[in-house]
N, C-alpha and C positions, 0 to 999 in steps of 0.2 A: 084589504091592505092592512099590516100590521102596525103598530102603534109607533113603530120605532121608522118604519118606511116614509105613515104618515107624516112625521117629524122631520125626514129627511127633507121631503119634498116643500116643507113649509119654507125652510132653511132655503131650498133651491130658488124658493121664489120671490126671495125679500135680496136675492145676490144681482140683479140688475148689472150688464157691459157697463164699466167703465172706465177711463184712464189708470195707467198706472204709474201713477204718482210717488216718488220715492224720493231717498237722501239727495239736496242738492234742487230740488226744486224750485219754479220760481212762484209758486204757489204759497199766498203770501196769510190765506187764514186757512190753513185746511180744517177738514171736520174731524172732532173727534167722537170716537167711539169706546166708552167704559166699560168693558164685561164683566161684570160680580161673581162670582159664582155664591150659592146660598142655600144652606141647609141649616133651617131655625135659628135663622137669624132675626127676626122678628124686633127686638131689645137692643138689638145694633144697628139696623137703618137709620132712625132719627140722627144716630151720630153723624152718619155717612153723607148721606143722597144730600141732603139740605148744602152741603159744603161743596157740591159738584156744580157749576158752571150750568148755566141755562141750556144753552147752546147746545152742552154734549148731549150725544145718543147714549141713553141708559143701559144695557140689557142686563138683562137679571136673569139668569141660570140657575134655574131651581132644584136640587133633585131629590123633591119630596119633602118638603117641611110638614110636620105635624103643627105649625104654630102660625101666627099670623102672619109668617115672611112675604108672603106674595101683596094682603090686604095693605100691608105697611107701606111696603113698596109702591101699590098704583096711589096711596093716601097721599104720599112724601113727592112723587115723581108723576101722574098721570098721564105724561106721555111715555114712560120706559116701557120695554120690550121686552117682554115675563115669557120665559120659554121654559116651557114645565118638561124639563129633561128626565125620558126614562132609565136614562143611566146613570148612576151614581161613582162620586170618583171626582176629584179636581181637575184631573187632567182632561177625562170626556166634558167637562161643563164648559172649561176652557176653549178648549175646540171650535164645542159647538158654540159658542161666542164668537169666536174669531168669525167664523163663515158665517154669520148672521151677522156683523155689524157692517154696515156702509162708509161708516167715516172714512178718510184719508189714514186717519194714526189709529192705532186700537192702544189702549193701556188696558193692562188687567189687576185687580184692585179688590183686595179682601174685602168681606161685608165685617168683619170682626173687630173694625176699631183699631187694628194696630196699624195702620199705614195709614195716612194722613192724606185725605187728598187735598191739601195745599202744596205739595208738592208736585203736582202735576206740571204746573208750568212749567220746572225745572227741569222733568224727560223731554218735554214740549222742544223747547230749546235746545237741549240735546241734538234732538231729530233734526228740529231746524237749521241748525249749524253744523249740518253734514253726515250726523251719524244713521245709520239704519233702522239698530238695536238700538236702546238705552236700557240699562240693567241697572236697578236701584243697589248699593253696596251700606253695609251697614257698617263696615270698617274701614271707610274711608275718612278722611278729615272734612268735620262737620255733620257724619251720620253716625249711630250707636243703636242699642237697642235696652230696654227695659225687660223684657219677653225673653232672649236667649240665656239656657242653663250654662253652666259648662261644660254638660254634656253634651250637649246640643251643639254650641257653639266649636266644641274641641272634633265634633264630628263633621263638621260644617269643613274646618281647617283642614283637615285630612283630605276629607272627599275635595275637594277643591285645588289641593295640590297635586291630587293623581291626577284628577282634569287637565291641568294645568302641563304637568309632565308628558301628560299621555297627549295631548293635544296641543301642546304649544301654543296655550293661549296666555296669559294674566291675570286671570282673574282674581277677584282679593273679595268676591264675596258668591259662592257658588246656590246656597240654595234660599233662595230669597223670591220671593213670586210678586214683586213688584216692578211692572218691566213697560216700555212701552217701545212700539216700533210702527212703521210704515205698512198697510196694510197688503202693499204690493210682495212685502218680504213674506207674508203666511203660507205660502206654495215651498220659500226656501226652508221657513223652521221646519214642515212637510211631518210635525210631530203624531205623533202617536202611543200615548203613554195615559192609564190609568189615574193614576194619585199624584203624591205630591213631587213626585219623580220628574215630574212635567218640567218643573223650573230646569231641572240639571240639564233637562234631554232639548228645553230651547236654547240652552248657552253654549250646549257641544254642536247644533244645529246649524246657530248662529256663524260659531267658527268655522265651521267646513264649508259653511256654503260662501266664507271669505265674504262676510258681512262687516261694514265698519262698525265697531260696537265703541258702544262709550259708555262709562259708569258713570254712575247718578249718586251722589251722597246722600243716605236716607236716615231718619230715624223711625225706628221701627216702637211700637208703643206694645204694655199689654193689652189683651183681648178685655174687653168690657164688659161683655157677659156671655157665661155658655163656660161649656169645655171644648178645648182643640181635637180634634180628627186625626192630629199627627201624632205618631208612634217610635221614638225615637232609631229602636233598635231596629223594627220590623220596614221604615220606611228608610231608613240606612244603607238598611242591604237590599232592598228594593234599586235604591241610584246605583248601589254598587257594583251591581249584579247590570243594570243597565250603562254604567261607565262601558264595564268590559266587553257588554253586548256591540256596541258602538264601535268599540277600539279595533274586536278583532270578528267580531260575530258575522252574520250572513248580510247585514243591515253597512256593513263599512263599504265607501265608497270613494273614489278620490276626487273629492270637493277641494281639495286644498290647493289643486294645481296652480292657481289665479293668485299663489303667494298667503292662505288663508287671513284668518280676521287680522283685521286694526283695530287693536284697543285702545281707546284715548279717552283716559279718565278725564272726569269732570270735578276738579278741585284735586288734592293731595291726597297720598295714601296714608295711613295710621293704624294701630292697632286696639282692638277692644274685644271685650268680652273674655 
């Protein structure tokens, strides 16, 4: 059996039957589930794990650190769930977190210090109060960022309004990878996207599959040590390239019949960056 099989099957047996639990429940604590994803992050755990909630299921999506990420991790966390993935890519680490975590809700949540997990309660409630999705938005009133260029952020505004156009959705904050939703909705994101692509491909996911989505006011911090993995130009035309795969490609489907998403932000919209 290959390395990668093996891994499947690992996945397949920590997935246990159970309810599917979703927006509107009367399910009054669900569990949560935190997916990390982590390549040499070792020097940003301490910031991270310690500020997570007892309760929650950890899992740590590794792919391949050369430094103490994994040792940090079971030191900080001794119960989280270290899944040494042979594929590399934000979006395969993601995945494979989704179909490993148990909780009710999954939130997915940088190891790099910029996203806060005090913030958690805030998607929590989101959920709670009806939504499916919750999408963290950094230009909403009450969230900003320290971390985005204006390169970044002007390319951010673009892609996001083609989404928006092309998809008839709202959105006011498209590539952002702090998100949390109901674990029953992971069949609808039904994603499959290498890098950091992933964010764009759950939000158009989201809406097609006529999910109620609600944004979250976040602030976004910089990374605390290390360099980013992200590429401005090369992962740009990476979503762009998979906007238009979406829109008109072999992969479009008509999800939208059901009237698609409901966006119902979470506080006031603003602008920054």
């Amino acid at each position: 059996m290959t390395e990668l099989a093996q891994f499947e099957v690992q996945i397949e047996d920590r997935r246990t039957p159970r309810p599917r639990i979703h927006a509107g429940s009367s399910v009054l604590e669900p569990r949560i589930s935190v997916v990390i994803p982590t390549l040499n992050e070792a020097q940003n755990l301490p910031h991270i794990l310690p500020l997570l909630d007892a309760d929650y299921e950890v899992i740590i999506v590794d792919g391949g650190s050369t430094d103490e990420t994994v040792d940090t991790a079971l030191r900080l966390r001794p119960d989280a769930v270290i899944l040494n993935h042979p594929r590399r890519g934000k979006g395969n680490a993601l995945i494979t977190g989704w179909h490993t975590a148990t909780g009710d809700i999954i939130v997915t949540l940088d190891a790099d210090g910029s996203a806060s997990p005090g913030e958690i309660p805030a998607f929590l409630s989101a959920l709670q109060d009806g939504a499916d999705y919750a999408k963290g938005s950094r230009y909403m009133d009450g969230g900003g960022s320290t971390d985005l260029t204006w390169l970044r952020s002007s390319g951010n505004r673009f892609l996001g309004s083609t989404v928006n156009l092309l998809f008839g959705t709202r959105y006011t904050d498209l590539c952002y990878g702090y998100n949390a939703f109901w674990r029953s909705c992971v069949d609808d994101l039904a994603c499959e996207a290498d890098g950091f692509e992933i964010e764009t491909l759950m939000n158009i996911r989201a809406a097609q599959a006529g999910l109620t989505i609600a944004e979250v006011p976040s602030q976004e911090h910089d990374r605390l040590h290390g360099s980013s993995n992200l590429r401005p130009f090369r992962d740009g035309f990476r979503i762009l390239n998979l906007i238009v795969r979406e829109r008109w490609g072999a992969r479009r489907q008509q999800r939208t019949s059901n009237g698609g998403a409901q966006l119902r932000p979470v506080g006031s919209e603003s602008s920054v960056g």
